[in-house]
Rosetta silent file (secondary structure, phi, psi, omega in degrees, C-alpha in Angstrom):
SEQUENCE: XXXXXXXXXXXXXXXXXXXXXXXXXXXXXXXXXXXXXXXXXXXXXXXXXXXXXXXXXXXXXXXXXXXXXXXXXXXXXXXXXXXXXXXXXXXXXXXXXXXXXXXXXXXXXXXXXXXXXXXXXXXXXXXXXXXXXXXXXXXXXXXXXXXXXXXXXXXXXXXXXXXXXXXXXXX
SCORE:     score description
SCORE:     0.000 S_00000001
   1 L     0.000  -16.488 -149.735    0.000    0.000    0.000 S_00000001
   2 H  -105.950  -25.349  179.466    2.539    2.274    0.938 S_00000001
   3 H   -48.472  -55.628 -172.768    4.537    1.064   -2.628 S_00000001
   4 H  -105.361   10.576  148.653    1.871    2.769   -4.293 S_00000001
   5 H   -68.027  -26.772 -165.852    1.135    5.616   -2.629 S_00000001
   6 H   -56.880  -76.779 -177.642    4.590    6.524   -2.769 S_00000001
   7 H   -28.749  -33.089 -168.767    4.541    5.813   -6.808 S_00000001
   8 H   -81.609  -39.550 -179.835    1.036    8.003   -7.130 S_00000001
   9 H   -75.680   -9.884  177.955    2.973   10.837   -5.163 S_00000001
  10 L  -134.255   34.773  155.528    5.605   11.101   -7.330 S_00000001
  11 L  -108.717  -28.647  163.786    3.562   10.754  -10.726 S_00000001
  12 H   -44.271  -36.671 -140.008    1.648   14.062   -8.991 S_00000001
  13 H   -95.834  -84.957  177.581    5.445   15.613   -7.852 S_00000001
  14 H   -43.783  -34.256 -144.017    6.230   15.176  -11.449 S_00000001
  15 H   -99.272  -22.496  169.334    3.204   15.482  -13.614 S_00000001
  16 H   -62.561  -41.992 -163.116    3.141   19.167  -12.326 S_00000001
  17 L   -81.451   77.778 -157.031    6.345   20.095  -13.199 S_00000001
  18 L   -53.415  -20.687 -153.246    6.887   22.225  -16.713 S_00000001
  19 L  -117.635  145.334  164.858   10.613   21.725  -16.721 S_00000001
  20 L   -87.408  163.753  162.126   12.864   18.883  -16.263 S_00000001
  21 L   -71.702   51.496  136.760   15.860   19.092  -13.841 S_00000001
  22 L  -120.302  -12.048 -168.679   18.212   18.851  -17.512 S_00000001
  23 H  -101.640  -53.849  163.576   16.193   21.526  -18.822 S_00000001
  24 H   -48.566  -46.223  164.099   16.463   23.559  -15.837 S_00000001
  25 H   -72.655  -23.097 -174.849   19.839   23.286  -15.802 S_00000001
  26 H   -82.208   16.051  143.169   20.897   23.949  -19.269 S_00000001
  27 L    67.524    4.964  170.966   18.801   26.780  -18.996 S_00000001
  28 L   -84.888  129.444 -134.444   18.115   27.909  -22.243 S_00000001
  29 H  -102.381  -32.461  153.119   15.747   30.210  -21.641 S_00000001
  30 H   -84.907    0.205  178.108   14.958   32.125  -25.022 S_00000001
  31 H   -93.124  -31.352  178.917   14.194   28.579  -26.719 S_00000001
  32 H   -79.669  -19.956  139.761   11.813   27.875  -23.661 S_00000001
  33 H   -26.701  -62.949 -172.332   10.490   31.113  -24.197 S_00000001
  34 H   -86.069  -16.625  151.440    9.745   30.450  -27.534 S_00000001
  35 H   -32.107  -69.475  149.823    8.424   27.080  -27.094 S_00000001
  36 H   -11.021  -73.309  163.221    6.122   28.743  -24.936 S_00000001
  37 H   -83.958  -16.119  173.244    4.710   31.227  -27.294 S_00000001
  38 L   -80.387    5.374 -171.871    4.391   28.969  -30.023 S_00000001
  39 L  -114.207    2.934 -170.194    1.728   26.691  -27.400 S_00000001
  40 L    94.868    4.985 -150.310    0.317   30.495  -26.012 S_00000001
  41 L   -66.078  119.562  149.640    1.815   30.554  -22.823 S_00000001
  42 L   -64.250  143.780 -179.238    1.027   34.109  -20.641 S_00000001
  43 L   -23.535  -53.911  178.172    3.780   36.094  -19.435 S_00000001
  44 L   -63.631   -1.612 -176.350    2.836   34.800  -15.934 S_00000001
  45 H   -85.095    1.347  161.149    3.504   30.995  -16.802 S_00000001
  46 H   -80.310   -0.409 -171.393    7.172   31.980  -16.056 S_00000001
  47 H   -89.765  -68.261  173.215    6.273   31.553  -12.161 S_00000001
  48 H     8.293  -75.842  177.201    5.504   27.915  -13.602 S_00000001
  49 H   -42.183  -78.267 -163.691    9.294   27.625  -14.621 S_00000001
  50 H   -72.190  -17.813  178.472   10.874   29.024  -11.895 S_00000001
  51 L   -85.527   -0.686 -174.113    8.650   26.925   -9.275 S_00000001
  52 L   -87.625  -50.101 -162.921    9.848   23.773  -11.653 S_00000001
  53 L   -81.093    5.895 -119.965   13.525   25.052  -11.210 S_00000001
  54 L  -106.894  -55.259 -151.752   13.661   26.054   -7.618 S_00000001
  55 L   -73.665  -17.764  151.328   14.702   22.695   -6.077 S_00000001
  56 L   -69.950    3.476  163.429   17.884   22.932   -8.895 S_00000001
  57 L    53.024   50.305  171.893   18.629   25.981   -7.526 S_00000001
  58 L  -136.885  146.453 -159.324   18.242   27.497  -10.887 S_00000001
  59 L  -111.578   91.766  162.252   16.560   31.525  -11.766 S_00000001
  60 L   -58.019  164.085 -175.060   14.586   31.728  -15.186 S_00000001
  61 L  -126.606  104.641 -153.266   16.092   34.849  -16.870 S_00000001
  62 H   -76.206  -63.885 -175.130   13.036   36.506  -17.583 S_00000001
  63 H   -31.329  -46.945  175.307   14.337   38.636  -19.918 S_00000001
  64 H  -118.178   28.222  138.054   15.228   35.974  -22.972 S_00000001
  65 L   -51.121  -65.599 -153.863   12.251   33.712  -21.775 S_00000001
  66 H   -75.483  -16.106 -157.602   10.208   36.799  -22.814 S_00000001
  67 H  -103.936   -7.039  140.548   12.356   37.920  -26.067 S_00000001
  68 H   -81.054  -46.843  162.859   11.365   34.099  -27.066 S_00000001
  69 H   -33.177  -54.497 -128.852    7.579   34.092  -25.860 S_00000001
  70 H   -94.137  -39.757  174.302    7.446   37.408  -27.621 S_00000001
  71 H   -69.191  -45.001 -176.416    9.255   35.339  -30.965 S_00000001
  72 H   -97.742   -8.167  176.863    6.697   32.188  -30.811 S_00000001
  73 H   -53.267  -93.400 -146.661    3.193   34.129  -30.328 S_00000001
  74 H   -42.811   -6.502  178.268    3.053   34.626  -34.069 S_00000001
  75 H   -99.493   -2.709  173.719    2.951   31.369  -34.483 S_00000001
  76 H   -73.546  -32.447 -134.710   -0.106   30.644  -32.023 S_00000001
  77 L   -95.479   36.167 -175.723   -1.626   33.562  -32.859 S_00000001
  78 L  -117.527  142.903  172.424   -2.619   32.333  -37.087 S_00000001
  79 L   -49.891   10.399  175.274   -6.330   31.001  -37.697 S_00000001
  80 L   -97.865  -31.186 -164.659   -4.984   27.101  -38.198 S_00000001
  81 H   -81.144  -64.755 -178.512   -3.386   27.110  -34.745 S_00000001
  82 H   -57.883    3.156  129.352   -6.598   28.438  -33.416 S_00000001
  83 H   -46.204  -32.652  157.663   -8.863   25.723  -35.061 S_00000001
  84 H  -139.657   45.162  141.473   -6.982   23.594  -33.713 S_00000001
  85 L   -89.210   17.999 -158.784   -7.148   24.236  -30.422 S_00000001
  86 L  -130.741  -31.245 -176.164  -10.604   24.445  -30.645 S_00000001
  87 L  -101.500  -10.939  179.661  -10.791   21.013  -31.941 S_00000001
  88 L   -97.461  -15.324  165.458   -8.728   19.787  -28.916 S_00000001
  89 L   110.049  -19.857 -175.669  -11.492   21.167  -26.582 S_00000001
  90 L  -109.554  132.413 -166.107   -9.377   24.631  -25.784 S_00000001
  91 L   -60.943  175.439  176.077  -10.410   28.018  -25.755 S_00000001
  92 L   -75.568  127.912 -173.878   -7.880   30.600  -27.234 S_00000001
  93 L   -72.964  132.206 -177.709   -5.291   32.018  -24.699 S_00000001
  94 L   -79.968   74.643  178.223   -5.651   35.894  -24.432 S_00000001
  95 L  -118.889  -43.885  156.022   -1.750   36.594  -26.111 S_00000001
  96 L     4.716  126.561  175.128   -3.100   37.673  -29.380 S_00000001
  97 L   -86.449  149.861  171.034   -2.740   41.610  -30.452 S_00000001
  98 H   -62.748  -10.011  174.689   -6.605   42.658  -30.716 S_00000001
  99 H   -55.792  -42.366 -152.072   -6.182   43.524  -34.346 S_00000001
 100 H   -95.833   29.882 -145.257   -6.182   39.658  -35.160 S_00000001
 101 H  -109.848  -18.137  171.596   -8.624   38.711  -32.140 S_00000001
 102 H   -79.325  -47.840 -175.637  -12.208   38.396  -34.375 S_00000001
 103 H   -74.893   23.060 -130.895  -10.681   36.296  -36.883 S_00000001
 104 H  -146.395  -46.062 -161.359   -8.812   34.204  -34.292 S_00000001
 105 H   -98.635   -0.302 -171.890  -11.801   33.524  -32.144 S_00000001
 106 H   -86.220  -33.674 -179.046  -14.118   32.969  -34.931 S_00000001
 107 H   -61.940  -58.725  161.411  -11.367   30.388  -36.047 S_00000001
 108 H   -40.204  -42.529 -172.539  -11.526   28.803  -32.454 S_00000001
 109 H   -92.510   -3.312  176.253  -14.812   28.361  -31.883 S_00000001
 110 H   -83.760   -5.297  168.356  -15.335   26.180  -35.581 S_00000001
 111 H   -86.767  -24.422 -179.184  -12.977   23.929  -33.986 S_00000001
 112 H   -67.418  -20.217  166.481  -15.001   23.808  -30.765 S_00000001
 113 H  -108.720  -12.941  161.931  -17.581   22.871  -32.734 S_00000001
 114 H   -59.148  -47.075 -164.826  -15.922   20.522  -34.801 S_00000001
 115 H   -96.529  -16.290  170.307  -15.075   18.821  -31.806 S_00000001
 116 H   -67.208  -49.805 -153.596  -18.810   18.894  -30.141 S_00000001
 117 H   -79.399  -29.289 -166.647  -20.416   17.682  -33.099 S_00000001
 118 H   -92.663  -53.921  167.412  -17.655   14.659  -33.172 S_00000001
 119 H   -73.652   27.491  155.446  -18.724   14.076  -29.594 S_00000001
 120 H  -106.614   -7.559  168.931  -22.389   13.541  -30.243 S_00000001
 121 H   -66.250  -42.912  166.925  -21.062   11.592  -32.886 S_00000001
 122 H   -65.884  -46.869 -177.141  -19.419    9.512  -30.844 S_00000001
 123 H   -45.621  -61.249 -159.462  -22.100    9.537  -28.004 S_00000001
 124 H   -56.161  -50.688 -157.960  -24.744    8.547  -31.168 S_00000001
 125 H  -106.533   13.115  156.143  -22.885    5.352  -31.863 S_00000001
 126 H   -70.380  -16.909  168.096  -21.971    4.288  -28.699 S_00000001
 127 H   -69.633  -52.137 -142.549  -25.543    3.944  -28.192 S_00000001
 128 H   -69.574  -17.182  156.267  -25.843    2.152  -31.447 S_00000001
 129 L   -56.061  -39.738 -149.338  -23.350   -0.278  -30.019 S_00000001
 130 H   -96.505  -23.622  160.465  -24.888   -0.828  -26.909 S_00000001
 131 H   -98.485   33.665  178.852  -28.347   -1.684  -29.052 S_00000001
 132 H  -120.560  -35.108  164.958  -26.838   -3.911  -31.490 S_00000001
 133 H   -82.088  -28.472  165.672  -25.816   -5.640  -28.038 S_00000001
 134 L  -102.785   26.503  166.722  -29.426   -5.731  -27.221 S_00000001
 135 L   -99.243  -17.580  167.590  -30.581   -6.995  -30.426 S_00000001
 136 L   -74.853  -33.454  174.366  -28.652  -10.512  -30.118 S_00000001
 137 L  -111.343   -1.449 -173.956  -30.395  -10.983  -26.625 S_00000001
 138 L   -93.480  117.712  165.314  -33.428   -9.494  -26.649 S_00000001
 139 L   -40.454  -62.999 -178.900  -36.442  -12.245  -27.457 S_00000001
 140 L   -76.233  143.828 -138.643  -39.241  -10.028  -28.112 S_00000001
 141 H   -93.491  -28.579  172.830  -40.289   -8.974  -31.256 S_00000001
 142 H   -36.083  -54.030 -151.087  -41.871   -5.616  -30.020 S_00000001
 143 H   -82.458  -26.346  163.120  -38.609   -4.679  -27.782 S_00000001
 144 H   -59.101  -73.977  177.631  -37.176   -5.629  -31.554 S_00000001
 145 H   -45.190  -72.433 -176.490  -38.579   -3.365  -33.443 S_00000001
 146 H   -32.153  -69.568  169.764  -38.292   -0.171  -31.135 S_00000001
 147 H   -33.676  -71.567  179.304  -34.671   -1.142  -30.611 S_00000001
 148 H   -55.687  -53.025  163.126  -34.176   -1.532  -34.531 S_00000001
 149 H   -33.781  -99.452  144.814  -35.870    2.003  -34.721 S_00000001
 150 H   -21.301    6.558  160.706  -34.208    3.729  -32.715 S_00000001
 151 H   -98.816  -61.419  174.482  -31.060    2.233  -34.127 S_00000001
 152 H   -30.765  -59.832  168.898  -32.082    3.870  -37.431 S_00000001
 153 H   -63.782  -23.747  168.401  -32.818    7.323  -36.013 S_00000001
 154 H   -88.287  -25.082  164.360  -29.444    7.613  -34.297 S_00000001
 155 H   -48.645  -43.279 -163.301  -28.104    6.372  -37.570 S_00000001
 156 H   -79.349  -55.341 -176.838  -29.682    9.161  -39.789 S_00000001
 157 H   -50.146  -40.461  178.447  -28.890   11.923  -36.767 S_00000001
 158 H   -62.428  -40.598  173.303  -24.907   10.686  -36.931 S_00000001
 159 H   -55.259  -34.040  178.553  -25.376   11.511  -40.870 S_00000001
 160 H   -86.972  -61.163  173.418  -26.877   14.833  -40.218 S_00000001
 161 H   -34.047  -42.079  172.428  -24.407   15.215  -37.728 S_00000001
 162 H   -61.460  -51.629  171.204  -21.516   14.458  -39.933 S_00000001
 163 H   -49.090  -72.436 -168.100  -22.807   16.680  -42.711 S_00000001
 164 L   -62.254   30.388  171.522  -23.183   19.736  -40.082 S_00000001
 165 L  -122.163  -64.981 -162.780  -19.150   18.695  -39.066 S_00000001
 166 L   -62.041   15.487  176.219  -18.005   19.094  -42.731 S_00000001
 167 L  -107.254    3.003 -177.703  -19.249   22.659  -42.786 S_00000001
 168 L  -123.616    3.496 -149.978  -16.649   23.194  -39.655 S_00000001
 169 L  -107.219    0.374  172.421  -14.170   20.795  -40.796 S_00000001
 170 L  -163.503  142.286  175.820  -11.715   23.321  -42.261 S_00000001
 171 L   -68.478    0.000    0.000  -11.383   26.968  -42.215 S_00000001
């Protein structure tokens, strides 16, 4: 018991932790910067960093963290990256300049919907699984039909679903 609390305490210790101790030490600090801004990272995700580095007894150097953040934003900040973050389930991180922030979020949310519509998609035929399992045992011809119905009607809604996905399915 104690084996795997220990193990569960140090995939928590760890799973927390943006930086490795090898990362931390070699320290470069405008490529982690820019790493950073190409995934959206705010300014304040350098507290992250330095709470990563602290038990190496290592300092982010804020300065060419930021002069790399400040280097990988353009690459968050184009309507493909936001679609597909949007399709991964995540809203857009407020790093953007506000010129580009209507086309950005309009780009965001067809992935957000892209990704709803594939989970009622999914949802749709997980039922259709689970009554395809209760068409092999079920005996009555009634509880047959309904069942075969209702397999039909989640069929045609996953088609109509599918359709209303390809109209989201690319910018």
């Amino acid at each position: 018991m104690r084996v795997v609390l220990i193990l569960l305490l140090s995939f928590t210790v760890s799973g927390c932790a943006t930086l490795s101790k090898e990362e931390c030490l070699t320290g470069n600090w405008e490529e982690i910067g820019f790493r950073d801004g190409t995934n959206g990272r705010t300014s304040d995700y350098l507290q992250s960093h330095a709470k990563a580095c602290e038990k190496s007894d290592v300092r982010p150097v804020q300065s060419l963290w930021e002069k790399g953040r400040q280097r990988g934003l353009p690459a968050y900040c184009v309507p493909a990256k936001a679609y597909s973050e949007g399709k991964k389930g995540n809203e857009l991180r407020p790093v953007c300049p506000a010129t580009q922030t209507q086309s950005l979020r309009a780009a965001n949310e067809k992935g957000l919907e892209y990704r709803a519509f594939n989970e009622e998609i999914t949802q749709a035929q997980y039922r259709i699984d689970e009554i395809e399992r209760s068409l092999i045992a079920e005996e009555s011809r009634e509880k047959r039909a309904l069942l075969v119905q209702e397999r039909r009607a989640l069929s045609r809604n996953i088609r109509l679903l599918e359709l209303q996905r390809s109209f989201v399915s690319s910018l």
